[in-house]
Each structure stands twice: as C-alpha cells, then as structure tokens.
MMTF fields as JSON, N, C-alpha, C and O atoms, coordinates in Angstrom:
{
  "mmtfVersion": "1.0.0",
  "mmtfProducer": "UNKNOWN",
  "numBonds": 407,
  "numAtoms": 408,
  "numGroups": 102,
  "numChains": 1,
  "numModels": 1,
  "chainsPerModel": [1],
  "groupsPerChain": [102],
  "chainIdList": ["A"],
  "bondAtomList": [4, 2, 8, 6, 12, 10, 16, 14, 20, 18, 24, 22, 28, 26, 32, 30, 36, 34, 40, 38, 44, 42, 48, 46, 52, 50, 56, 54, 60, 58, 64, 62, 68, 66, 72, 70, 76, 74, 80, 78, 84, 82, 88, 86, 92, 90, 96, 94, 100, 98, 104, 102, 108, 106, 112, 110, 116, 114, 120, 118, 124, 122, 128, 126, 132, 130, 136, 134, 140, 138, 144, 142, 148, 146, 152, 150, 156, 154, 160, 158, 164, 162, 168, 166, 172, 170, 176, 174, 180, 178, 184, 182, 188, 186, 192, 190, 196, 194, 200, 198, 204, 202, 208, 206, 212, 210, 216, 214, 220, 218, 224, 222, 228, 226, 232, 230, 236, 234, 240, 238, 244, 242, 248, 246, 252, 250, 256, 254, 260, 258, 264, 262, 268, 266, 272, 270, 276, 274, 280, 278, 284, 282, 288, 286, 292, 290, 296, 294, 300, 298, 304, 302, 308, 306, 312, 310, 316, 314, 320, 318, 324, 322, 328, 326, 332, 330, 336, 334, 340, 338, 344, 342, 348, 346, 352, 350, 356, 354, 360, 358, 364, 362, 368, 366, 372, 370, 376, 374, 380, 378, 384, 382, 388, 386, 392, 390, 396, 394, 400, 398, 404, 402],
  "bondOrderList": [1, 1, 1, 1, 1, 1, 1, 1, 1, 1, 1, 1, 1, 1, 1, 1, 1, 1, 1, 1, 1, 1, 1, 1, 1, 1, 1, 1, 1, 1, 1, 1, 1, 1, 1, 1, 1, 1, 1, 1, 1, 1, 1, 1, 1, 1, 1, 1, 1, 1, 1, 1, 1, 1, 1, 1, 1, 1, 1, 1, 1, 1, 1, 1, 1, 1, 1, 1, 1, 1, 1, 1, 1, 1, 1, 1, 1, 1, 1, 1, 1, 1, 1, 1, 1, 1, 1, 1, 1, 1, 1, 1, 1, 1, 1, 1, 1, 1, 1, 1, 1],
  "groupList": [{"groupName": "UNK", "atomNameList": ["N", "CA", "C", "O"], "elementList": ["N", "C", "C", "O"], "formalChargeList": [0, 0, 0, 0], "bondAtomList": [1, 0, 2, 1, 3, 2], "bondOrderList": [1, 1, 2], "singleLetterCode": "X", "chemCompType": "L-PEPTIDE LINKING"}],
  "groupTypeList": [0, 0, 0, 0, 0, 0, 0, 0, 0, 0, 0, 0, 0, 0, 0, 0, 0, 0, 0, 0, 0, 0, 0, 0, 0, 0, 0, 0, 0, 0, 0, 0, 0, 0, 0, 0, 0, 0, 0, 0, 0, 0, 0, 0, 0, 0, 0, 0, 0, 0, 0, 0, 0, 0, 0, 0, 0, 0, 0, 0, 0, 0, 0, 0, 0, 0, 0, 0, 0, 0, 0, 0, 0, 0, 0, 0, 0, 0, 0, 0, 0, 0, 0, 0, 0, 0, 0, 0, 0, 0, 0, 0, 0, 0, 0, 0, 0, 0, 0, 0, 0, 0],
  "groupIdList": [1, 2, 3, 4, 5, 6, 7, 8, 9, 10, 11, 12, 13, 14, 15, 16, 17, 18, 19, 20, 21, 22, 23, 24, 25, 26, 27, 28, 29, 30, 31, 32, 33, 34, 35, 36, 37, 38, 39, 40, 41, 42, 43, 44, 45, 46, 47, 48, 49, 50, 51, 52, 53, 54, 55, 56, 57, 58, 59, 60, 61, 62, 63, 64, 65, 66, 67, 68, 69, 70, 71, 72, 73, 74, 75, 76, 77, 78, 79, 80, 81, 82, 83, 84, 85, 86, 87, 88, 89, 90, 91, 92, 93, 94, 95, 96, 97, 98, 99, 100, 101, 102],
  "secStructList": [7, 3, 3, 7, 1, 3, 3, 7, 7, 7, 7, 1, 1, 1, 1, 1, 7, 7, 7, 3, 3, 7, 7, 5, 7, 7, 7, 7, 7, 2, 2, 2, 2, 1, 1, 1, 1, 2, 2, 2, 2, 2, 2, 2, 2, 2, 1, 1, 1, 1, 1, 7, 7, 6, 6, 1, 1, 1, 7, 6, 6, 6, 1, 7, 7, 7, 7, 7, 7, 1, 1, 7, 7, 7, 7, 5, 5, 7, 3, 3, 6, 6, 6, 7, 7, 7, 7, 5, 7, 1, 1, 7, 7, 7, 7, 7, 1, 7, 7, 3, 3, 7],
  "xCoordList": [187.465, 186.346, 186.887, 187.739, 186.437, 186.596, 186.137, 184.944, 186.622, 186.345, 186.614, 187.586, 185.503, 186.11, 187.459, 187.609, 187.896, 189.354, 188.589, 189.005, 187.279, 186.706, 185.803, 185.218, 184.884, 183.152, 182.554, 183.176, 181.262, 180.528, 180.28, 180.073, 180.41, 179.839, 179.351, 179.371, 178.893, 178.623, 179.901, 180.608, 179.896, 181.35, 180.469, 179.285, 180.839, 180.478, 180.895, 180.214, 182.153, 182.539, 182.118, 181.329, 182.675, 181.48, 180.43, 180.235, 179.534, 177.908, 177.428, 176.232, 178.201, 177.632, 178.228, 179.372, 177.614, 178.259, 179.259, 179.168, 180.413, 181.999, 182.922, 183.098, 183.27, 184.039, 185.222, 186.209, 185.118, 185.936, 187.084, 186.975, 188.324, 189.012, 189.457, 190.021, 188.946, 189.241, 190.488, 191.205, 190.639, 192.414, 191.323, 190.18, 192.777, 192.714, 193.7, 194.788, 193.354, 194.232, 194.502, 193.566, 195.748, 195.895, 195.406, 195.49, 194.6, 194.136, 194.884, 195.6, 195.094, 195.978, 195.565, 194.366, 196.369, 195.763, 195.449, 195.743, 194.604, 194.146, 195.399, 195.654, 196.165, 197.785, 198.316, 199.031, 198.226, 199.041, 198.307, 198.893, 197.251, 196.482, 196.97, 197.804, 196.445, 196.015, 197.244, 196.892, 198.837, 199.818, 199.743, 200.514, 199.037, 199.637, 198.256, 198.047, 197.555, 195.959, 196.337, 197.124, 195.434, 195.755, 195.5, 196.337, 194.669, 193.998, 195.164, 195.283, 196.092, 197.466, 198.484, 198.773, 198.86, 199.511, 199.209, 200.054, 197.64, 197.796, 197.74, 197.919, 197.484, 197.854, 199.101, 199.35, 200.144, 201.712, 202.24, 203.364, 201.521, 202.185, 201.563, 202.237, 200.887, 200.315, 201.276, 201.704, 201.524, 202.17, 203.745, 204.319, 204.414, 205.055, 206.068, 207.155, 205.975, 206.091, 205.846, 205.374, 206.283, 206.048, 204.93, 204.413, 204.166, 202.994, 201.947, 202.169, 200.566, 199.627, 198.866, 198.496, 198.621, 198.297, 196.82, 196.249, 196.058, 194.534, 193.614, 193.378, 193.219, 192.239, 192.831, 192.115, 193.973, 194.732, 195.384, 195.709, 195.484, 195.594, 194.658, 194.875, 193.622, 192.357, 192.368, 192.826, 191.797, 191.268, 190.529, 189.508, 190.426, 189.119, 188.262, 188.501, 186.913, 185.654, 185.124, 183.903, 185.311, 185.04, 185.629, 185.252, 186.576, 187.132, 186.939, 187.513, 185.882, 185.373, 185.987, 186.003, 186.745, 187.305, 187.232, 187.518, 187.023, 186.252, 187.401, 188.543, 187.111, 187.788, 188.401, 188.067, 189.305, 189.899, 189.224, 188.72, 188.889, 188.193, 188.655, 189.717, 188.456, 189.022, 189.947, 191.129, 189.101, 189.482, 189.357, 188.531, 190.094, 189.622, 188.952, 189.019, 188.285, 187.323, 188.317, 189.494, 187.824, 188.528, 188.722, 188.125, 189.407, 189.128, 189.477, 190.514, 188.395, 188.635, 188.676, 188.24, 189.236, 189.702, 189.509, 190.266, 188.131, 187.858, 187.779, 186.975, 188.612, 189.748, 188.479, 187.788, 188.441, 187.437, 188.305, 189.334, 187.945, 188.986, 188.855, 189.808, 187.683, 188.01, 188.55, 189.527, 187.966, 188.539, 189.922, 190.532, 189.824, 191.523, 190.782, 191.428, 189.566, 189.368, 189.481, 188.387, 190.004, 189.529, 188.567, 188.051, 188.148, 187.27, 186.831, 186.627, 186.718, 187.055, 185.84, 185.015, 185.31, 183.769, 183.207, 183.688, 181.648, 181.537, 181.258, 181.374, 180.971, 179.934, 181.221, 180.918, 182.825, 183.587, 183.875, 184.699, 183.572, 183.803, 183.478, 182.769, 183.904, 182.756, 183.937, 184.802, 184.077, 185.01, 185.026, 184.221, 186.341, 187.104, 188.28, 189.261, 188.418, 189.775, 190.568, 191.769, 189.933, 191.234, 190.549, 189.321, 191.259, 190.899, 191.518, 192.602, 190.188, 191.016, 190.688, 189.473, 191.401, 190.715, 190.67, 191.638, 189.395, 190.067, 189.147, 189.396],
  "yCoordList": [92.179, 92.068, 91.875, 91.0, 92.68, 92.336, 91.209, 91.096, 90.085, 89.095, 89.287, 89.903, 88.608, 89.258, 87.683, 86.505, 88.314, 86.941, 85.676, 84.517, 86.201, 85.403, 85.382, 86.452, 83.867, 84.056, 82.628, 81.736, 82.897, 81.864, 80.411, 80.248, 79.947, 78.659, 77.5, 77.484, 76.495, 75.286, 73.812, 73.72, 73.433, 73.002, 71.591, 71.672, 70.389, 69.392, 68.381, 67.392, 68.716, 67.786, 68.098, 67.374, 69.37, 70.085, 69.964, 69.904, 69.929, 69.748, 71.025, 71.165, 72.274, 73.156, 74.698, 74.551, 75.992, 77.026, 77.602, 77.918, 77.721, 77.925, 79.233, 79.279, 79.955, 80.875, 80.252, 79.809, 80.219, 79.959, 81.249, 82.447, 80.212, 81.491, 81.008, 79.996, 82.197, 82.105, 82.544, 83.337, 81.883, 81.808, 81.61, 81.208, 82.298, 81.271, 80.607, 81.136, 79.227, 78.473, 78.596, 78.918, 78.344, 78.151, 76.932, 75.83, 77.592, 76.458, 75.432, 76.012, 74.091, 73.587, 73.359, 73.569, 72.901, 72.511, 71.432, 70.709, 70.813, 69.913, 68.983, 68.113, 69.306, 68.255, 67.925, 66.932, 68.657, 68.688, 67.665, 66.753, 67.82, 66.668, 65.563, 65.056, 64.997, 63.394, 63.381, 63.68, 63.037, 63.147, 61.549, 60.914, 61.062, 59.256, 58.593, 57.399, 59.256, 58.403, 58.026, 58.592, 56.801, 56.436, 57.335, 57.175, 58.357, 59.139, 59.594, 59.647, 59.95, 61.21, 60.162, 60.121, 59.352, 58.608, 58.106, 57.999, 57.741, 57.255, 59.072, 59.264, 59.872, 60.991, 61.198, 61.857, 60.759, 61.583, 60.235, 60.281, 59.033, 57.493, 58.327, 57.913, 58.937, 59.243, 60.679, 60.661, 61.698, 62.604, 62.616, 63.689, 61.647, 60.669, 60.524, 61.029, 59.917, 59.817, 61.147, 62.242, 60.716, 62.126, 61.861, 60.821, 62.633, 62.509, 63.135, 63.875, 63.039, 63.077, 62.332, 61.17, 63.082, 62.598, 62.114, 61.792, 62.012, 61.365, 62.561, 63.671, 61.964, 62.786, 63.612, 64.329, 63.519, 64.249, 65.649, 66.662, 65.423, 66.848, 67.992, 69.185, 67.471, 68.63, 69.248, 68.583, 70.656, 71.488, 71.096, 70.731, 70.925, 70.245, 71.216, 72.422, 70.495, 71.546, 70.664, 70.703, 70.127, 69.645, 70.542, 70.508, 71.336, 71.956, 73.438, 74.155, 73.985, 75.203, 75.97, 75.9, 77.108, 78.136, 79.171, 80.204, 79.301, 80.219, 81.146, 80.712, 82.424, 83.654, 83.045, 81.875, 83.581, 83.373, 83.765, 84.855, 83.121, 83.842, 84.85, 85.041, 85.855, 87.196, 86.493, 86.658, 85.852, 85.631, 84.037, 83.31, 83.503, 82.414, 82.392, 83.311, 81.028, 80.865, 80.878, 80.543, 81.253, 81.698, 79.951, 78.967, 79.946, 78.539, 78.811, 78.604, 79.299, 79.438, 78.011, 76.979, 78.102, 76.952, 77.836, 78.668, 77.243, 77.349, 76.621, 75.773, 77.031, 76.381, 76.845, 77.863, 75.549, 76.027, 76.297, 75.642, 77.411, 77.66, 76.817, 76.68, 76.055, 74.99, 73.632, 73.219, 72.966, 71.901, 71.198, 70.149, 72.678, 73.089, 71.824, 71.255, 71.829, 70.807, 71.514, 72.077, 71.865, 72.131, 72.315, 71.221, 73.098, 72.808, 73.413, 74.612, 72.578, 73.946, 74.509, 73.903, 75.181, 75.987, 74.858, 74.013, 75.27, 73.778, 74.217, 73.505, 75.081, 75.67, 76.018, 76.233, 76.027, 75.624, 77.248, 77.495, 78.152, 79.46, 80.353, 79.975, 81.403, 82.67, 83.514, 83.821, 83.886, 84.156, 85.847, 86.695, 85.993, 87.15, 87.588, 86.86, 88.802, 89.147, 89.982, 90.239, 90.163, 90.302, 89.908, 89.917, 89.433, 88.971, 90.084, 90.618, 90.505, 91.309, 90.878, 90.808, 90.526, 90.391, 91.073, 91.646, 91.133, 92.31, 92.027, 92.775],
  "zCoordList": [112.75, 113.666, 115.075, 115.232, 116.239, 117.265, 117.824, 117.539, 118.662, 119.294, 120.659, 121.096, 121.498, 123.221, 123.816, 123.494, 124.448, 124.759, 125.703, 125.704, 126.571, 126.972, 127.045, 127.214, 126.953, 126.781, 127.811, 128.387, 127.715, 128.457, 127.087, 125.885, 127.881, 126.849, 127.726, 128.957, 126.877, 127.964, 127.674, 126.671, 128.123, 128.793, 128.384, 128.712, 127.758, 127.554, 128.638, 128.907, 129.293, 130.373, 131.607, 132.214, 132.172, 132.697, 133.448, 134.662, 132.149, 131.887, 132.099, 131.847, 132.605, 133.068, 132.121, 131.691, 131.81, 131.543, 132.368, 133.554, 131.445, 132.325, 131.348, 130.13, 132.159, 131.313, 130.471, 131.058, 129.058, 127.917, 127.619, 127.361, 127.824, 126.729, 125.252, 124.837, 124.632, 122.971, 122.749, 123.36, 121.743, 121.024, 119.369, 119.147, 118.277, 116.89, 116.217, 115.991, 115.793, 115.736, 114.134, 113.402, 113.62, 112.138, 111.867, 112.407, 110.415, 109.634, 108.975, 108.159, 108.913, 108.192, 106.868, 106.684, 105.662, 104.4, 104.359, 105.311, 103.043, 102.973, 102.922, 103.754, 101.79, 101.979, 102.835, 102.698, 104.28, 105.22, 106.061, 106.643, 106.093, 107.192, 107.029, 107.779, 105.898, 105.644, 104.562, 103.421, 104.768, 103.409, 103.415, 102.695, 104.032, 103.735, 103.494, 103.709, 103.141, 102.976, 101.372, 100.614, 101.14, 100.018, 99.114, 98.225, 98.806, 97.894, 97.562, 96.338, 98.146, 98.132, 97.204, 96.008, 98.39, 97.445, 96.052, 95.163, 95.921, 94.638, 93.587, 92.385, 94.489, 93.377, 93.143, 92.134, 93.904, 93.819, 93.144, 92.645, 93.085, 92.421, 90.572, 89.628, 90.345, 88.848, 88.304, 87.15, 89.067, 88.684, 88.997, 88.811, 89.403, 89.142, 88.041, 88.322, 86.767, 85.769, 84.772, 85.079, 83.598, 82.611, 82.065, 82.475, 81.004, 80.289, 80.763, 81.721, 80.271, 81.204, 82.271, 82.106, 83.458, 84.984, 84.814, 85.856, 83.53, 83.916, 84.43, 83.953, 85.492, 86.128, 87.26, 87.96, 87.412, 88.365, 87.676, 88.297, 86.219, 85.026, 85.37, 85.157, 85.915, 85.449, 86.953, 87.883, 87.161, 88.476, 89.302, 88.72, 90.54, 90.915, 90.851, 90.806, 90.847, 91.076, 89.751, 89.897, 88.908, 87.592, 86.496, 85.324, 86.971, 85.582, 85.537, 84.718, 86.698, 86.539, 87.558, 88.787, 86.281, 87.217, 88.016, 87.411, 88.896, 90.274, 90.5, 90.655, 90.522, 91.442, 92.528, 92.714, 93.386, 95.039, 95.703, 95.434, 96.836, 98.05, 98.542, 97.949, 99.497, 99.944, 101.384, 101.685, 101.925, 103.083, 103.734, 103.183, 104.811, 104.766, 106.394, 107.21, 106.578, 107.31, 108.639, 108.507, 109.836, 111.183, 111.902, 111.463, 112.723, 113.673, 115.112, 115.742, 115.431, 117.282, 118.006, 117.496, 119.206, 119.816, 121.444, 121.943, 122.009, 123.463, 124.603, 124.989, 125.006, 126.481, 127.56, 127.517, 128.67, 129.951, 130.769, 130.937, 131.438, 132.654, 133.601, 134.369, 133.792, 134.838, 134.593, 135.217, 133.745, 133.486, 132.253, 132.048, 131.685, 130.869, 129.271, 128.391, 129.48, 128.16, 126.761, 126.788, 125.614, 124.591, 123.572, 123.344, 122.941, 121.945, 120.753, 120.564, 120.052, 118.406, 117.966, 118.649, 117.35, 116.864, 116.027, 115.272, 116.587, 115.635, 114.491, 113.493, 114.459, 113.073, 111.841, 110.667, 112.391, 110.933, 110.954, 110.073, 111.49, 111.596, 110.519, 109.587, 110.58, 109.874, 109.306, 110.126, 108.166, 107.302, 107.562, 107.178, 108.415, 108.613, 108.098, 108.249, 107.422, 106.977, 108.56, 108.636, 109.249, 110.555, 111.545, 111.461, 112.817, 113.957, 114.664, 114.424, 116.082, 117.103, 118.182, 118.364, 119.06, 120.881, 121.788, 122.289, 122.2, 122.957, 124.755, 125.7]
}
C-alpha cells in the first residue's frame, strides 16, 4: 500500500494542525518488551526444570489452534515538523503486507 511521507495531523503540543512526517517503526515482541516483569520470570522459573511446565505446557489462546496471520499490523510513528515531538498511531495500525512512501 502506498503511504504519503507526509501528512497533516493535529499536533497535541502544538494544539494546532502541523505537517507530520511518517516513518514505520518495527514492531517489537511481546518477550522483548517486558523480559523482567514477574509474569516472565515466573514462566522461565517453571520451564526451568525437567517434567511438565503446568500451565505454561499448553498454547495460549486456551489450547485452540489458529492458522498464522498473513501479515502483521503496521506501526507508524509521526514526527511534527515544528516541534520535532513524536507520535505513534493510535488506532494500533491496519494490517499491511508491504509499505510504500511515496
């Protein structure tokens, strides 16, 4: 899908509509964010040891096995040209198999 490199938006610091430039940023994984929250640890303290892991054995979703997605969800990141503030999409982005700018 074509994307244009720059757009209007409204600028929260601002307060006012300011020409944005779009970029996309890589998505990170869920592991990669948060590796020291307790949830993690107490999963890597259970698989750990030999035997079975409990509830950490099974798939998430409750067990039910789903196809792969085709593509994953985009994450634009729009820069104001005036005040150089950042800002990511809020809406979590819209699932593209190619990005183009143009």
């Amino acid at each position: 899908m074509k994307v244009p490199k720059q757009r209007m938006r409204f600028c929260k610091k601002c307060k006012k509509h300011t020409l944005h430039n779009n970029e996309l940023a890589k998505k990170r994984t869920m592991g990669s964010v948060h590796t020291m929250s307790a949830g993690t640890r107490r999963k890597w303290r259970h698989l750990a040891g030999m035997g079975n892991a409990g509830r950490y054995s099974r798939p998430p979703g409750g067990g039910k096995m789903y196809g792969k997605k085709q593509t994953k969800k985009t994450d634009f990141r729009y820069t104001c040209s005036q005040c150089k503030k950042t800002w990511s999409s809020s809406s979590g982005g819209i699932r593209l198999r190619k990005v183009e700018f143009t």
